[in-house]
N, C-alpha and C positions, 0 to 999 in steps of 0.2 A: 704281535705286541710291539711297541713303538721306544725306540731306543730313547734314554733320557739323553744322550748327547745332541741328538734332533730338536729338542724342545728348546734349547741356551736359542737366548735374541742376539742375533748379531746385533754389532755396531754400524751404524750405518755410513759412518766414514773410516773406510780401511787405510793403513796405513800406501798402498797405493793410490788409492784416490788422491790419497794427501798429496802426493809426490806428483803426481799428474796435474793437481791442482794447483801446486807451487809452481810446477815447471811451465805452465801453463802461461804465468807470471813470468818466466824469463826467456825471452827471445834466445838469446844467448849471454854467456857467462860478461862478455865484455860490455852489451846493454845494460849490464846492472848499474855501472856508475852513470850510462847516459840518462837513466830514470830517475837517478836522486837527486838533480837540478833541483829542488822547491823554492826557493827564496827563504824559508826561514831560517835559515845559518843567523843570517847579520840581528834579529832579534831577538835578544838577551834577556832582557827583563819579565819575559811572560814566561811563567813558571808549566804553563802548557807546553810552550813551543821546547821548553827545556827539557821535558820531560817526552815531546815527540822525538828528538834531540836521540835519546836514552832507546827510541824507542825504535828509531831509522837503525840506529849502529846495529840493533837486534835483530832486525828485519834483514838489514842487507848482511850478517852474521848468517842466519838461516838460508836467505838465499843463497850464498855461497857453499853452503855446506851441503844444502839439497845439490845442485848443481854437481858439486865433485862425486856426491855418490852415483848420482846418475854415470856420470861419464866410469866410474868404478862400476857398476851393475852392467852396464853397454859392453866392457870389455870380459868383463866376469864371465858372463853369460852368452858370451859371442862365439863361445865353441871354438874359439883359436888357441886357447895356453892348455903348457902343456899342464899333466896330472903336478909337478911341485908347482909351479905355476897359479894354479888354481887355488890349490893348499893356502898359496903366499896371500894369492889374492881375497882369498875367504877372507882372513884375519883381516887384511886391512879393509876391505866394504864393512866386516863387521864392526872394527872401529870406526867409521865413517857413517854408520848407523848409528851408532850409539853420539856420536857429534852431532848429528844432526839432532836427535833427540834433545841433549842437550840446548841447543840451539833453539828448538823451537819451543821449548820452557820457559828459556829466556824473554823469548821475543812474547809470547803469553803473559807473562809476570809481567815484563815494561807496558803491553797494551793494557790490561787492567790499573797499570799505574796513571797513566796517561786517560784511563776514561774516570779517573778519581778527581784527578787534577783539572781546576778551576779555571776557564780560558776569560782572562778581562778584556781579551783583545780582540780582534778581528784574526791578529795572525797566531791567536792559538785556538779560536775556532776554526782557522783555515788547516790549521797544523794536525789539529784531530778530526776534519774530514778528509783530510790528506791520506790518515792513517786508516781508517773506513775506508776509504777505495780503494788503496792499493792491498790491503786484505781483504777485500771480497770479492771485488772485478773478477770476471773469467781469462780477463789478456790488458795490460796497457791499454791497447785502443779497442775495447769491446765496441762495437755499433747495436750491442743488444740494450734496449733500456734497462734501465732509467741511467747508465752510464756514461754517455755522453752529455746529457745534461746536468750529471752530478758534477762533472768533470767541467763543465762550462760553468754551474754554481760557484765551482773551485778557484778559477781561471779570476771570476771576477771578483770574491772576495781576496786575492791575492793581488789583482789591481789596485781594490779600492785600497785598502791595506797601505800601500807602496805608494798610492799618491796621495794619499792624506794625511792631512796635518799629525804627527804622532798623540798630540793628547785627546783628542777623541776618543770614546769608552761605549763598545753599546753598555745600556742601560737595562738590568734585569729585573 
Protein backbone atom coordinates (compact mmCIF):
# COMPACT_ATOMS: atom_id res chain seq x y z
CA UNK A 1 0.00 0.00 0.00
CA UNK A 2 1.38 3.41 -1.00
CA UNK A 3 1.84 6.09 1.48
CA UNK A 4 -0.14 9.27 0.98
CA UNK A 5 2.92 11.53 1.93
CA UNK A 6 4.41 9.83 -1.54
CA UNK A 7 1.66 11.20 -3.69
CA UNK A 8 2.26 15.47 -2.45
CA UNK A 9 3.87 17.18 -5.87
CA UNK A 10 6.85 18.71 -5.14
CA UNK A 11 7.69 22.17 -5.93
CA UNK A 12 9.97 22.22 -8.56
CA UNK A 13 12.01 25.23 -7.23
CA UNK A 14 13.37 24.39 -3.78
CA UNK A 15 14.34 26.90 -1.79
CA UNK A 16 18.12 25.70 -2.68
CA UNK A 17 17.90 25.92 -5.93
CA UNK A 18 16.86 29.34 -5.25
CA UNK A 19 19.96 30.25 -3.43
CA UNK A 20 22.22 28.59 -5.92
CA UNK A 21 20.31 30.38 -8.49
CA UNK A 22 20.94 33.83 -6.88
CA UNK A 23 24.33 33.00 -5.93
CA UNK A 24 24.93 32.08 -9.09
CA UNK A 25 24.09 35.92 -9.90
CA UNK A 26 26.90 36.97 -7.50
CA UNK A 27 30.48 36.56 -8.11
CA UNK A 28 31.09 37.80 -4.91
CA UNK A 29 29.46 40.06 -2.28
CA UNK A 30 31.76 43.22 -3.52
CA UNK A 31 30.78 42.67 -7.49
CA UNK A 32 27.39 43.48 -6.35
CA UNK A 33 27.76 47.20 -6.66
CA UNK A 34 30.27 46.64 -9.77
CA UNK A 35 27.02 45.21 -11.70
CA UNK A 36 24.68 48.08 -10.83
CA UNK A 37 26.42 50.51 -13.27
CA UNK A 38 23.22 50.99 -15.73
CA UNK A 39 22.88 54.49 -16.82
CA UNK A 40 19.46 54.86 -15.68
CA UNK A 41 20.17 56.86 -12.28
CA UNK A 42 20.34 60.33 -14.20
CA UNK A 43 16.52 59.61 -15.88
CA UNK A 44 13.96 60.97 -13.88
CA UNK A 45 10.94 61.65 -15.62
CA UNK A 46 10.04 57.91 -16.98
CA UNK A 47 7.86 56.52 -14.49
CA UNK A 48 9.45 53.06 -15.56
CA UNK A 49 12.96 53.72 -14.93
CA UNK A 50 11.57 54.98 -11.50
CA UNK A 51 10.00 52.28 -10.59
CA UNK A 52 13.22 49.98 -12.01
CA UNK A 53 14.67 52.50 -9.45
CA UNK A 54 12.34 50.75 -6.66
CA UNK A 55 13.03 47.78 -8.06
CA UNK A 56 17.30 47.62 -8.26
CA UNK A 57 17.20 48.81 -4.40
CA UNK A 58 15.13 45.39 -4.07
CA UNK A 59 17.18 43.28 -6.02
CA UNK A 60 20.46 44.46 -4.70
CA UNK A 61 18.52 44.13 -0.93
CA UNK A 62 18.05 40.35 -1.83
CA UNK A 63 21.22 39.96 -3.14
CA UNK A 64 22.76 41.02 -0.21
CA UNK A 65 20.79 39.13 2.10
CA UNK A 66 21.12 35.78 0.05
CA UNK A 67 24.94 36.38 0.13
CA UNK A 68 25.17 36.79 4.07
CA UNK A 69 23.21 33.62 4.61
CA UNK A 70 25.37 31.80 2.40
CA UNK A 71 28.49 32.83 4.08
CA UNK A 72 26.09 32.04 7.65
CA UNK A 73 25.34 28.50 6.23
CA UNK A 74 29.38 27.92 5.09
CA UNK A 75 30.19 28.55 8.57
CA UNK A 76 27.11 26.95 10.29
CA UNK A 77 27.71 23.78 8.62
CA UNK A 78 31.43 23.73 8.39
CA UNK A 79 31.76 21.42 11.38
CA UNK A 80 34.09 24.07 13.24
CA UNK A 81 31.86 25.75 16.26
CA UNK A 82 31.58 24.58 19.02
CA UNK A 83 27.88 22.80 20.52
CA UNK A 84 26.90 27.07 22.09
CA UNK A 85 28.31 28.05 18.98
CA UNK A 86 26.17 26.44 16.82
CA UNK A 87 23.06 27.07 19.17
CA UNK A 88 24.30 31.04 18.58
CA UNK A 89 24.57 30.26 15.15
CA UNK A 90 21.18 28.41 14.39
CA UNK A 91 19.33 31.62 15.59
CA UNK A 92 21.00 33.90 13.64
CA UNK A 93 20.95 31.86 9.96
CA UNK A 94 17.54 31.54 11.04
CA UNK A 95 17.11 35.17 11.22
CA UNK A 96 18.90 35.59 8.10
CA UNK A 97 16.53 33.25 6.49
CA UNK A 98 13.65 34.62 7.42
CA UNK A 99 15.50 38.25 5.87
CA UNK A 100 16.00 36.85 3.04
CA UNK A 101 12.50 35.85 2.70
CA UNK A 102 11.52 39.00 3.26
CA UNK A 103 13.77 40.31 0.83
CA UNK A 104 12.74 38.41 -1.78
CA UNK A 105 8.92 39.46 -1.40
CA UNK A 106 10.04 42.67 -1.74
CA UNK A 107 12.02 42.32 -4.74
CA UNK A 108 8.73 40.19 -6.27
CA UNK A 109 6.24 42.95 -5.36
CA UNK A 110 8.70 45.80 -7.02
CA UNK A 111 9.20 43.45 -10.31
CA UNK A 112 5.42 43.02 -10.77
CA UNK A 113 5.25 46.80 -10.16
CA UNK A 114 7.72 47.55 -12.73
CA UNK A 115 6.17 44.96 -15.28
CA UNK A 116 2.72 47.19 -14.73
CA UNK A 117 4.40 50.30 -15.30
CA UNK A 118 4.21 52.11 -18.76
CA UNK A 119 7.83 52.61 -20.29
CA UNK A 120 7.36 56.04 -22.92
CA UNK A 121 10.94 55.95 -23.25
CA UNK A 122 13.68 53.87 -24.60
CA UNK A 123 15.25 54.17 -21.15
CA UNK A 124 12.45 52.39 -19.43
CA UNK A 125 12.13 49.95 -21.96
CA UNK A 126 15.97 49.67 -21.43
CA UNK A 127 15.34 49.68 -17.51
CA UNK A 128 12.68 46.73 -17.71
CA UNK A 129 14.91 44.51 -19.92
CA UNK A 130 17.64 45.48 -17.62
CA UNK A 131 15.48 43.87 -14.96
CA UNK A 132 14.66 40.52 -17.27
CA UNK A 133 18.17 39.72 -17.51
CA UNK A 134 19.50 40.22 -14.37
CA UNK A 135 16.56 37.87 -13.06
CA UNK A 136 16.83 35.30 -15.23
CA UNK A 137 20.55 35.02 -16.66
CA UNK A 138 22.32 31.95 -15.06
CA UNK A 139 25.67 34.34 -14.19
CA UNK A 140 26.44 38.21 -15.52
CA UNK A 141 28.31 36.86 -18.44
CA UNK A 142 26.32 33.83 -19.43
CA UNK A 143 27.74 32.81 -23.12
CA UNK A 144 24.62 30.43 -23.12
CA UNK A 145 21.89 31.94 -25.48
CA UNK A 146 19.98 34.11 -26.08
CA UNK A 147 22.00 35.99 -23.32
CA UNK A 148 24.49 37.64 -24.95
CA UNK A 149 22.56 38.97 -27.44
CA UNK A 150 19.97 40.17 -25.10
CA UNK A 151 22.55 41.77 -23.42
CA UNK A 152 24.03 43.37 -26.61
CA UNK A 153 20.08 44.38 -27.47
CA UNK A 154 20.63 45.95 -23.99
CA UNK A 155 24.00 47.58 -24.65
CA UNK A 156 22.44 49.39 -27.77
CA UNK A 157 19.19 50.68 -26.56
CA UNK A 158 21.26 52.26 -23.71
CA UNK A 159 23.32 53.78 -26.48
CA UNK A 160 20.79 54.88 -28.53
CA UNK A 161 18.94 56.29 -25.42
CA UNK A 162 22.21 58.28 -24.33
CA UNK A 163 22.90 59.84 -27.78
CA UNK A 164 19.69 60.88 -28.72
CA UNK A 165 18.06 63.87 -28.74
CA UNK A 166 15.83 63.51 -25.37
CA UNK A 167 12.29 64.23 -27.05
CA UNK A 168 11.94 61.35 -29.21
CA UNK A 169 9.18 58.75 -28.14
CA UNK A 170 8.79 55.29 -29.63
CA UNK A 171 5.44 55.26 -30.95
CA UNK A 172 2.91 52.39 -29.84
Amino acid sequence: MADSDNSRTLPTVTRGDFHSSVSARLPTYPQVAAHGDSGFERCTEDQAVAAWQNWRAAWDRLSESTHYQQQLETSLFSGKLSSAGERDGRRVYDDALEDEDRAALAEELAAQALWLTPAPSIAGVAAKLDAIVRRNQPSPDSSDEPWPQIRTVLADLRKIDTSADPSPRLSG
